[in-house]
C-alpha positions in Angstrom: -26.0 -12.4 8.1 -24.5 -13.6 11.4 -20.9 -12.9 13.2 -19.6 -11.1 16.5 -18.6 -8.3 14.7 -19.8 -6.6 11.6 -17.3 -4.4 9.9 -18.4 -2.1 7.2 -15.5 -1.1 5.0 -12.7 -3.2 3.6 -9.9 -0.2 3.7 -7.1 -0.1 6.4 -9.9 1.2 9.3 -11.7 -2.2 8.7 -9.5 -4.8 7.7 -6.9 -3.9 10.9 -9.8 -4.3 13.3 -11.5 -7.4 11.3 -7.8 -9.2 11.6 -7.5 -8.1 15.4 -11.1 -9.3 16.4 -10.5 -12.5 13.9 -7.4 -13.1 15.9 -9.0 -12.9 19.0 -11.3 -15.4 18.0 -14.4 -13.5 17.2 -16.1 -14.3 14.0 -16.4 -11.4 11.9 -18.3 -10.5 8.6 -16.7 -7.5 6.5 -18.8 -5.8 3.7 -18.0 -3.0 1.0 -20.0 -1.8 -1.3 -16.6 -2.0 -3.9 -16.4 -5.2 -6.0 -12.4 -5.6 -4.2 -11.1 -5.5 -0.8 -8.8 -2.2 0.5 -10.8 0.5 0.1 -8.6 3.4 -1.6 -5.5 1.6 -1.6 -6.3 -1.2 -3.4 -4.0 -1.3 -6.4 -4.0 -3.6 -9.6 -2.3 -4.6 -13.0 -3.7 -2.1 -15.8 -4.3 -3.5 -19.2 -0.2 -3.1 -19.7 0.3 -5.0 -16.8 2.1 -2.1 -14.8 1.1 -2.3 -11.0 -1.2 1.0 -10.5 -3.5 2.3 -7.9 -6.8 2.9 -8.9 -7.6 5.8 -6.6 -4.4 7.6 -6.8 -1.4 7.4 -4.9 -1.3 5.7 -1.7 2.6 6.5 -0.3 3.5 4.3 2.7 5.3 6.8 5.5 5.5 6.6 9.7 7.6 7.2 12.7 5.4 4.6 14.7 7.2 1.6 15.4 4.4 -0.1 16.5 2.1 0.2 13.6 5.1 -0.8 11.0 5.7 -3.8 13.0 2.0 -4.8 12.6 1.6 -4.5 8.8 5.0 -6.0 8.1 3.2 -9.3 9.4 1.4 -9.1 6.4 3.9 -7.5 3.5 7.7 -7.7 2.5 8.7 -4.2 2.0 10.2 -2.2 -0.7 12.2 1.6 0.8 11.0 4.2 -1.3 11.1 8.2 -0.3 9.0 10.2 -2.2 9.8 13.2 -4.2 7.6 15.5 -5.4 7.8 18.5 -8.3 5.9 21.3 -9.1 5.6 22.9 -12.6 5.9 26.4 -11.5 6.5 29.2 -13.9 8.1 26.8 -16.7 10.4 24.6 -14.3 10.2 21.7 -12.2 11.3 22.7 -8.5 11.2 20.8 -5.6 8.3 20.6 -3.1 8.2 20.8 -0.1 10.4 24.6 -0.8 13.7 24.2 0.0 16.9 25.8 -0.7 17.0 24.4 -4.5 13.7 25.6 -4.9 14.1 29.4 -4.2 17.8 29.3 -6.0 16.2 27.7 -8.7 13.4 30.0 -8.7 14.8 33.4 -8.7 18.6 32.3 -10.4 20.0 32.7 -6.8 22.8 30.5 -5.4 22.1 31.4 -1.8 23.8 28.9 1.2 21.7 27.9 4.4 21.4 30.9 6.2 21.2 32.9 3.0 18.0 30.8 2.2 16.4 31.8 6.0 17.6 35.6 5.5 15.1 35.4 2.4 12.5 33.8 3.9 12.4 36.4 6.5 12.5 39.1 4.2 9.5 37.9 2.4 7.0 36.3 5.1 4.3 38.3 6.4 4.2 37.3 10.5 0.5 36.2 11.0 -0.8 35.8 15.0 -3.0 34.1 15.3 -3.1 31.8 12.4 -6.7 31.6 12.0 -6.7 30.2 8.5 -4.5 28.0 6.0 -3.7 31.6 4.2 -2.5 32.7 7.5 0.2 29.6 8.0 1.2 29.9 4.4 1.8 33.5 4.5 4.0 33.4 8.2 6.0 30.8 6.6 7.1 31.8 3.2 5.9 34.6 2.4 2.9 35.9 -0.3 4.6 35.6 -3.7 5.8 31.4 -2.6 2.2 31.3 -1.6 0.8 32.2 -4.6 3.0 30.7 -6.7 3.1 27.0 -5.1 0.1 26.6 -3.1 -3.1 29.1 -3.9 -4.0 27.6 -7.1 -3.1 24.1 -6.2 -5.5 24.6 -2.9 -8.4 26.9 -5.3 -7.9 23.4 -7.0 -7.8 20.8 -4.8 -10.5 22.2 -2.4 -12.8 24.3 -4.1 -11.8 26.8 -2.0 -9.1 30.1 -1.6 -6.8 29.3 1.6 -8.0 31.9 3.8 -11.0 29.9 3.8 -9.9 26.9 4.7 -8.5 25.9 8.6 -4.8 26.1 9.5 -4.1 22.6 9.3 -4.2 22.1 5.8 -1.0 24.1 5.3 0.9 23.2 8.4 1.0 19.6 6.4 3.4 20.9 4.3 7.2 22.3 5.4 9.7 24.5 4.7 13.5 23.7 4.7 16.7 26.1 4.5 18.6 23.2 3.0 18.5 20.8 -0.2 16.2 17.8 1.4 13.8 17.1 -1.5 12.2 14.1 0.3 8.7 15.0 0.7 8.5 12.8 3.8 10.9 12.4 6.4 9.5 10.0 8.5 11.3 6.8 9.6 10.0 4.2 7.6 9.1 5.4 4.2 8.3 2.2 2.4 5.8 0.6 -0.1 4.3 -3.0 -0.1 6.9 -5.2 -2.1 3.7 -7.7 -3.5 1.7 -4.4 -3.4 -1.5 -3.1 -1.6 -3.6 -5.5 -2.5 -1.6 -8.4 -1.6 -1.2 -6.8 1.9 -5.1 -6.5 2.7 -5.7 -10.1 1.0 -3.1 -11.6 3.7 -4.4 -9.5 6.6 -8.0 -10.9 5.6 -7.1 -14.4 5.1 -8.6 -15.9 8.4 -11.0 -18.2 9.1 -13.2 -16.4 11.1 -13.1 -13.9 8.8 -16.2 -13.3 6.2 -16.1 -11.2 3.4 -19.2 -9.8 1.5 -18.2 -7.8 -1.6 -20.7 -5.5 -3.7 -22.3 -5.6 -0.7 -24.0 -2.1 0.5 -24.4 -1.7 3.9 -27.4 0.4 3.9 -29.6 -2.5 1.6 -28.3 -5.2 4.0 -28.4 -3.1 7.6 -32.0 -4.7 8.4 -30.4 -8.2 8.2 -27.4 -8.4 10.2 -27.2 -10.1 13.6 -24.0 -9.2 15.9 -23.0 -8.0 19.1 -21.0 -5.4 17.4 -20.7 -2.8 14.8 -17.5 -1.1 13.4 -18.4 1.8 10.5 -15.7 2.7 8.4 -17.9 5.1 6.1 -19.3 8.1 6.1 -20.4 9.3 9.6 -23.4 11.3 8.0 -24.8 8.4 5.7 -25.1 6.2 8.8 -27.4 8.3 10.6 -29.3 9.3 6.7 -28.0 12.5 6.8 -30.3 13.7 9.7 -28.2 16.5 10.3 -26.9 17.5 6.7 -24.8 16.4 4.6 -20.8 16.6 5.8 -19.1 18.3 2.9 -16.0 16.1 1.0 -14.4 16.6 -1.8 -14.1 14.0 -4.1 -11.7 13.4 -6.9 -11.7 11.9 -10.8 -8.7 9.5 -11.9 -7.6 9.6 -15.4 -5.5 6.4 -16.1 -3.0 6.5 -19.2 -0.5 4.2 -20.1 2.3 5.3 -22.4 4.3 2.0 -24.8 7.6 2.8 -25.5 8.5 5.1 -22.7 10.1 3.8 -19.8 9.8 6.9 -16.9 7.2 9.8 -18.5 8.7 12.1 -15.5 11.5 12.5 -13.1 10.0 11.8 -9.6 6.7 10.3 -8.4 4.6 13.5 -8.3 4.5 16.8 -10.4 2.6 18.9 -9.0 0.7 21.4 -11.6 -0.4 24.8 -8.9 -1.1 27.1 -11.8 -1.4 25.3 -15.1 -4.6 22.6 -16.3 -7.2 21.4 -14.5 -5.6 18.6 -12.9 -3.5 19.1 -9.4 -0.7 16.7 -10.0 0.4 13.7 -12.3 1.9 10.7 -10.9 3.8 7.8 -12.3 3.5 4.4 -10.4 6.7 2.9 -11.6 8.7 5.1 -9.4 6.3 3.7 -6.5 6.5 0.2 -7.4 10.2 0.0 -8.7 8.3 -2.4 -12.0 10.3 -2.6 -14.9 8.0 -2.6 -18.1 8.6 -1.0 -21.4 5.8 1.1 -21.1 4.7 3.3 -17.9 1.8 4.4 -16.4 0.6 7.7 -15.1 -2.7 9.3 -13.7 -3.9 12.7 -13.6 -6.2 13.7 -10.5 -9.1 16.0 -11.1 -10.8 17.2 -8.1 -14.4 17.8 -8.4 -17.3 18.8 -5.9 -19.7 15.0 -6.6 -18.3 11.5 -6.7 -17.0 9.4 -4.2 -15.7 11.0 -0.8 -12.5 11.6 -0.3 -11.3 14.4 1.7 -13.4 15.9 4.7 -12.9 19.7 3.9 -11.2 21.2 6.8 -13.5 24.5 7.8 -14.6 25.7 11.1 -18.5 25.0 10.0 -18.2 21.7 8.6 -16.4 20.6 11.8 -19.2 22.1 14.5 -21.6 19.8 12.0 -19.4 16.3 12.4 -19.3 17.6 16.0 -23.4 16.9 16.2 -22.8 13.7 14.5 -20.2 12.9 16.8 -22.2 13.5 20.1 -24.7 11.2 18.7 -22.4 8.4 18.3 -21.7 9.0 21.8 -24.6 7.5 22.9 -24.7 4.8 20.3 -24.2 1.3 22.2 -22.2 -1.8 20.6 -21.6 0.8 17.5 -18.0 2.4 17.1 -16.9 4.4 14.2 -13.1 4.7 13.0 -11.7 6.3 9.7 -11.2 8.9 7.7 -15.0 9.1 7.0 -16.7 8.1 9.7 -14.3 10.4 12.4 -14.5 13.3 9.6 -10.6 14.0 9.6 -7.6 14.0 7.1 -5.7 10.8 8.1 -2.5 9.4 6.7 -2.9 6.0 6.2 -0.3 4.8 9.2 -3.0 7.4 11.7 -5.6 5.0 10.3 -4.1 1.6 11.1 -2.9 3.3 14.8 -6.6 4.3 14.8 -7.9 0.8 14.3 -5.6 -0.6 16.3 -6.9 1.8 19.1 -10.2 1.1 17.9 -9.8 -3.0 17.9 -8.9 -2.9 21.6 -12.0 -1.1 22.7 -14.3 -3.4 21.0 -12.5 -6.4 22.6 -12.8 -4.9 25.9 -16.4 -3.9 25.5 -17.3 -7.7 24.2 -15.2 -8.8 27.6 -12.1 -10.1 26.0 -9.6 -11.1 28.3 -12.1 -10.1 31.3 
């Protein structure tokens, strides 16, 4: 196996820097150990024929110009702003909490500043905020908190929020008013011809090789380039010297439903308190597919399985941090992604990452010099 480059991962960290390099005019060779091409947001026809995504929902959002004017080389787009539920004590309120949330809540009918004199009647000041408890807790206050996001995070991470970093919450606002768009970034947009229509385009190049059901680990020994980009997980490159970086992974369970045509008001219902899943989402408000039927998955996070989510605690990030420092010294290696940089990236911080990422490989194989 022979090319310039060798790219290890077929998501968005490694297709945007194969298509850069490609362009360029450097041959490239792209494995995954998946039988398809896009990593997590491949998507496909089920059975029914309604467009899904096979590993959950992958919701296109971004204020950066530059990175939506890349990937619309390669996709027609459809607008789509996603809104988001949560089945909390019987009713479906909006998240991220906003005025209709707490009125709906607690039977109130409060205006703007009504809404913020709550708020500050109920949040318990935290300085500093050491942990994701801590953010929650400044912000809205412990009943919210308990109510909307401890079971959901107990959930999701395996873990109560005051044990998890700051971050995690500070994803997630609060508004005075009735703005029940979970994002509010510029572009909020899915892929007309979907995800994997998107990656097939951006890979479509002839310098570009791609080795499916390929593991890079049984195939490492017989690769010939001048340069390595690792998309995977930081820790399995270097065979765990260090330990293993905790993630949490997550279980899909696919249904489709004949005869129905939307199985819930908005894209997401989110399920804090209630069942073992965290949230159920139907695709059809993604896609904008008409089909009798509809399709829906429930997400069960879990401890094994594929990794998913880098779990955000002080611990886990001084190990990545040894990791890191050894990459350092790697020469002709560079790692981008979610799992090889060991950080929660939407997916438009992965394709600005990549793009970042593309640049300093060319300059390092002496493009343009």
């Amino acid at each position: 196996m022979k090319a310039d480059v060798a790219v290890v991962g077929s998501g968005f960290a490694g297709s945007v820097v194969a298509e850069r390099l490609a362009a360029c005019g450097y041959r490239v060779l792209v494995v995954d150990k998946r039988p398809h091409i896009g990593g997590n947001a491949y998507d496909e026809k089920d059975a029914a024929g309604v467009t899904i995504h096979r590993y959950g929902p992958h919701i296109f959002h971004t204020n950066g110009q530059r990175i939506f004017d890349y990937l619309s080389k390669f996709t027609e787009w459809r607008p789509y702003e996603h809104k988001v539920l949560a089945n909390v004590d019987g009713k479906m309120l909006p998240m991220p909490i906003n005025r209709t949330t707490i009125n709906g809540l607690y039977g109130l009918s409060l205006t703007e500043d009504g809404i913020q004199q709550f708020i500050d009647g109920v949040r318990e000041p935290r300085h500093p905020k050491n942990t994701s408890e801590d953010v929650v807790l400044d912000s809205v206050g412990r009943q919210l908190c308990d109510k909307f996001f401890r079971g959901y995070t107990r959930k999701q991470w395996g873990l109560d929020l005051s044990d998890l970093s700051p971050g995690v919450a500070a994803r997630i606002p609060f508004r005075t008013n009735d703005d029940d768009r979970y994002f509010t970034d510029t572009h909020q947009v899915m892929p007309l011809a979907g995800y994997a229509t998107l990656f097939a385009r951006m890979l479509d190049h002839p310098n570009i090789c791609i080795e499916l059901n390929t593991d890079y680990q049984d195939i490492k020994n017989d690769l010939v380039s001048r340069h390595l980009v690792y998309t995977g997980p930081i820790d399995e490159y270097y065979e765990y010297r260090h330990g293993r970086l905790p993630y949490r992974s997550l279980r899909f369970e696919h249904l489709h439903v004949e005869g129905v045509e939307k199985y819930q008001p908005v894209g997401t219902v989110n399920y804090p308190n209630d069942f073992d899943f965290t949230r159920i989402t139907e695709f059809k408000h993604l896609t904008g597919q008409s089909h009798t039927g509809t399709s829906i998955v429930r997400e069960y996070p879990q401890a094994a399985g594929d990794p998913y989510y880098p779990i955000p605690r002080p611990e886990n990030e001084g190990l990545y941090q040894r990791y890191k420092e050894q990459a350092k010294m790697e020469r002709a290696v560079t790692f981008v992604g979610r799992l090889a940089q060991y950080r929660y990236y939407n997916m438009d911080q992965v394709v600005g990452a990549a793009l970042a990422a593309a640049e300093s490989v060319l300059k390092e194989l002496g493009h343009g010099g």
